[in-house]
PyMOL commands that place a pseudoatom at each C-alpha (Angstrom):
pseudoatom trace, name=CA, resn=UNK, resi=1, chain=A, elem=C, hetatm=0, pos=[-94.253, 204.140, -130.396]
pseudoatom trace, name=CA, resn=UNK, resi=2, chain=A, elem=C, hetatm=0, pos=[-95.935, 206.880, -132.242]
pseudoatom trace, name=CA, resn=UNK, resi=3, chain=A, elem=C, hetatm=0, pos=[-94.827, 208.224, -135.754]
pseudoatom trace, name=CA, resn=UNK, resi=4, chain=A, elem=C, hetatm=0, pos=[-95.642, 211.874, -136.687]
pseudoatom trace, name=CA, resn=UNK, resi=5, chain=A, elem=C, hetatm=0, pos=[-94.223, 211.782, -139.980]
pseudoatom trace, name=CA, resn=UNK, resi=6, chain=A, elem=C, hetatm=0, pos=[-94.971, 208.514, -141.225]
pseudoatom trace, name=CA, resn=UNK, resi=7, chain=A, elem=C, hetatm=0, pos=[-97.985, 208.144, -142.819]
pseudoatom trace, name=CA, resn=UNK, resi=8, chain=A, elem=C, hetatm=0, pos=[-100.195, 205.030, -144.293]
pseudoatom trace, name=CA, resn=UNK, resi=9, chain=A, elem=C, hetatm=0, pos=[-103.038, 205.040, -146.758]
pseudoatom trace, name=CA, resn=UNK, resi=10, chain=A, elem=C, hetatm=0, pos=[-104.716, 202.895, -148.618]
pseudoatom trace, name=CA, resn=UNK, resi=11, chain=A, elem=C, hetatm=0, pos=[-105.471, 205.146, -151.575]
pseudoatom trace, name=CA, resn=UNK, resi=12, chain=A, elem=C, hetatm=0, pos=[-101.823, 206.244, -151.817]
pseudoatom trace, name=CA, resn=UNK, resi=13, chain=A, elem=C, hetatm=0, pos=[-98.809, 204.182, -153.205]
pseudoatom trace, name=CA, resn=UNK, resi=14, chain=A, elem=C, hetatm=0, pos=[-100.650, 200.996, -151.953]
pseudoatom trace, name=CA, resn=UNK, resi=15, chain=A, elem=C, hetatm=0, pos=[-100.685, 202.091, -148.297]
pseudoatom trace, name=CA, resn=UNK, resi=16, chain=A, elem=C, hetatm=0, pos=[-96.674, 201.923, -148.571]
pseudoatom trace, name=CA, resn=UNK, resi=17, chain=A, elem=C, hetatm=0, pos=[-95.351, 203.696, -145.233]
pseudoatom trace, name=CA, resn=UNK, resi=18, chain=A, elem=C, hetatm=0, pos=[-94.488, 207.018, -146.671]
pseudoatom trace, name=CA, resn=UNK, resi=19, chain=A, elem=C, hetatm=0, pos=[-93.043, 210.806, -145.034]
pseudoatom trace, name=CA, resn=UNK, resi=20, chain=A, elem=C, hetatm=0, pos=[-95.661, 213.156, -144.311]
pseudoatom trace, name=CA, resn=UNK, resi=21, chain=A, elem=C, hetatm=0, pos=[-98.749, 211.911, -146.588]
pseudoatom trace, name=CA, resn=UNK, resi=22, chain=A, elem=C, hetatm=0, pos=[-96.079, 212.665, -149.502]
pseudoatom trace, name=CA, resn=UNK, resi=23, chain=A, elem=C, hetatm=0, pos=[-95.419, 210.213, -152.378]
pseudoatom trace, name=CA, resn=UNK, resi=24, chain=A, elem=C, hetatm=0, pos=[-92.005, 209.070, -150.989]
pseudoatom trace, name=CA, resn=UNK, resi=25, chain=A, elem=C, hetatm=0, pos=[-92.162, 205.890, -149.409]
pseudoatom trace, name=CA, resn=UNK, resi=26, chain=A, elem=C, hetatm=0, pos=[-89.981, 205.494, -146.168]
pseudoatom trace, name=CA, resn=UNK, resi=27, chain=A, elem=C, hetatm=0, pos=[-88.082, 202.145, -147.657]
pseudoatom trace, name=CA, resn=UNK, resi=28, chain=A, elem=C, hetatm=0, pos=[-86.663, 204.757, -150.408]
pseudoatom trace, name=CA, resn=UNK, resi=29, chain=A, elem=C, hetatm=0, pos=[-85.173, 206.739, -148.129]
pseudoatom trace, name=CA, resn=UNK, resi=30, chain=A, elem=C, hetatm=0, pos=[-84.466, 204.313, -145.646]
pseudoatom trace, name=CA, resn=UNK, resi=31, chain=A, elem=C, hetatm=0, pos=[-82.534, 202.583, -148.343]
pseudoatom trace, name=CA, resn=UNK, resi=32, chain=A, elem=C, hetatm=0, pos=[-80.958, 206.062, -149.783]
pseudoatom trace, name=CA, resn=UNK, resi=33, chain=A, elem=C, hetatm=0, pos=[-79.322, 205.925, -146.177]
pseudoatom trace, name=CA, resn=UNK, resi=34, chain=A, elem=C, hetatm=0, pos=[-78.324, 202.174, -147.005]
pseudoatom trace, name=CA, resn=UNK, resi=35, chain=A, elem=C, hetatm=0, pos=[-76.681, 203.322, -150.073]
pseudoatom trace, name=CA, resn=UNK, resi=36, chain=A, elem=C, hetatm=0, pos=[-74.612, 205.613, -147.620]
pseudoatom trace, name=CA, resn=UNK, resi=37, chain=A, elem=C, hetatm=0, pos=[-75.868, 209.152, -148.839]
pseudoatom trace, name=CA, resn=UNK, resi=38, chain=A, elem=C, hetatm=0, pos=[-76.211, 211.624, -146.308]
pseudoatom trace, name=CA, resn=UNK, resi=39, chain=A, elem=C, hetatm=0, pos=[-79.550, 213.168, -144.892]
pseudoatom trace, name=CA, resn=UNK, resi=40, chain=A, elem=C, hetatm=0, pos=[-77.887, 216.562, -146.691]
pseudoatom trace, name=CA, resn=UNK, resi=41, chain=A, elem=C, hetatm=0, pos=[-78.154, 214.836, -150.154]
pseudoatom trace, name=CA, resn=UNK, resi=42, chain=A, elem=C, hetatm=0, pos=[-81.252, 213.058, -149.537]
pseudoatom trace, name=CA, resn=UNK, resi=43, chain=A, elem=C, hetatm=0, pos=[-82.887, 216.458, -148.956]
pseudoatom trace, name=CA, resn=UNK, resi=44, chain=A, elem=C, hetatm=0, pos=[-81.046, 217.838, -152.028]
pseudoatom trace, name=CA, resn=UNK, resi=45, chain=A, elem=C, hetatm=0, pos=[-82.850, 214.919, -153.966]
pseudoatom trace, name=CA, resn=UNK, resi=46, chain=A, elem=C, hetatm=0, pos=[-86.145, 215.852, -152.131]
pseudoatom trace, name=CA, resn=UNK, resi=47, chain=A, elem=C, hetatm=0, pos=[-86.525, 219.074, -151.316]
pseudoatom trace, name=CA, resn=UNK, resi=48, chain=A, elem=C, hetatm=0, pos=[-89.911, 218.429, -149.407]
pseudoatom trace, name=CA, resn=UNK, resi=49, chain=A, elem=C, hetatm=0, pos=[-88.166, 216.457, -147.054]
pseudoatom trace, name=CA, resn=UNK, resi=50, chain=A, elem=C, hetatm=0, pos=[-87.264, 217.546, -143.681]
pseudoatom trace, name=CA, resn=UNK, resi=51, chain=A, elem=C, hetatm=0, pos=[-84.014, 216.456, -141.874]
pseudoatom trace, name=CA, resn=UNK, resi=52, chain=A, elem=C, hetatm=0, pos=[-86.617, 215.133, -139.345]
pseudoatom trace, name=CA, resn=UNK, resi=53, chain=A, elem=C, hetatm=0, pos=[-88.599, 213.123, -141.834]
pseudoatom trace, name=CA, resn=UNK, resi=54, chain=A, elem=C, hetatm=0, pos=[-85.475, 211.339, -142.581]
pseudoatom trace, name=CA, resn=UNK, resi=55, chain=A, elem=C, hetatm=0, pos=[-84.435, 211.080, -138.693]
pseudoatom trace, name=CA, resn=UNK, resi=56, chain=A, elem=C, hetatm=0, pos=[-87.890, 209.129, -138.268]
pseudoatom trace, name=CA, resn=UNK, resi=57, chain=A, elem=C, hetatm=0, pos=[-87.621, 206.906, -141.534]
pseudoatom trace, name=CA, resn=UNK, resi=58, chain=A, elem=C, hetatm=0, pos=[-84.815, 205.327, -139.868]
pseudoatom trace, name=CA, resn=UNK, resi=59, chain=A, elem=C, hetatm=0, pos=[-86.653, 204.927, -136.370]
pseudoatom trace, name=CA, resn=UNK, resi=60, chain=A, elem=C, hetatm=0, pos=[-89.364, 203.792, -138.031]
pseudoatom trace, name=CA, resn=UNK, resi=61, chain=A, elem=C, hetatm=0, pos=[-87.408, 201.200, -140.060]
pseudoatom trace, name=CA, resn=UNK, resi=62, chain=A, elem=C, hetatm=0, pos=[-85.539, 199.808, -136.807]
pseudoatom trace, name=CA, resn=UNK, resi=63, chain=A, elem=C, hetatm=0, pos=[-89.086, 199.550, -135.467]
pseudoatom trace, name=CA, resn=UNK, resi=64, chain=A, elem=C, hetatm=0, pos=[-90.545, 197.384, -138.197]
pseudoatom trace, name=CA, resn=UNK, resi=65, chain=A, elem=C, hetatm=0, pos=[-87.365, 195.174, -138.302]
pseudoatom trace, name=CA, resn=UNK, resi=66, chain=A, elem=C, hetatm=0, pos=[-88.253, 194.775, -134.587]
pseudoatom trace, name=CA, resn=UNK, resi=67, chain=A, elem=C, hetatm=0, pos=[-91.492, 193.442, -135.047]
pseudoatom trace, name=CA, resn=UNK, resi=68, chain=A, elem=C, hetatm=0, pos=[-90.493, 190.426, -137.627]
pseudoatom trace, name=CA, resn=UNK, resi=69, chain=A, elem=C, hetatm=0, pos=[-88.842, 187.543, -138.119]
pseudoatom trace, name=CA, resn=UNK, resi=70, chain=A, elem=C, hetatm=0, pos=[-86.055, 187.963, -141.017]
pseudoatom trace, name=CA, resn=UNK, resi=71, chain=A, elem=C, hetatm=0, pos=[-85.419, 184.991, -143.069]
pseudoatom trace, name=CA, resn=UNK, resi=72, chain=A, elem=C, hetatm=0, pos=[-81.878, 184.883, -142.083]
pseudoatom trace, name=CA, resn=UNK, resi=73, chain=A, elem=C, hetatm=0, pos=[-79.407, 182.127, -143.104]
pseudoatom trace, name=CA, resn=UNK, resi=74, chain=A, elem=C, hetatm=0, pos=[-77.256, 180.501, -140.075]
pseudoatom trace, name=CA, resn=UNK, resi=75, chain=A, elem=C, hetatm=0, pos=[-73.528, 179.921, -141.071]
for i in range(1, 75): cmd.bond("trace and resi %d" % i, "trace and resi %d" % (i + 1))
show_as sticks, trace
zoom trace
């Protein structure tokens, strides 16, 4: 799968995943989502977000959940 929006370098914010080559890391706005605000008020909070930016946080998220094992406890 190929992300447009989703960006990782080195020489920014560790190489953290983030939207667009911006400084906002897709696990804070993955975890705005989490927090249950919507995309409306996540782009309120950042207005150089696009609702698309957030649309592909959350692919992108589901993707790298995918791709590893979660240290999950069995009850």
């Amino acid at each position: 799968m190929k992300f447009e929006r989703i960006t990782v370098n080195p020489a920014q914010m560790g190489g953290v995943p983030c939207i667009r080559g911006l400084r906002i890391p897709v696990a804070t706005v993955v975890g705005m989502l989490a927090d249950g605000m919507s995309t409306a008020e996540i782009l309120d909070a950042y207005p150089d977000l696009e609702p698309d930016d957030v649309q592909e946080a959350l692919i992108f998220a589901a993707e790298a959940v995918r791709e590893r094992a979660l240290p999950l406890t069995v009850s």
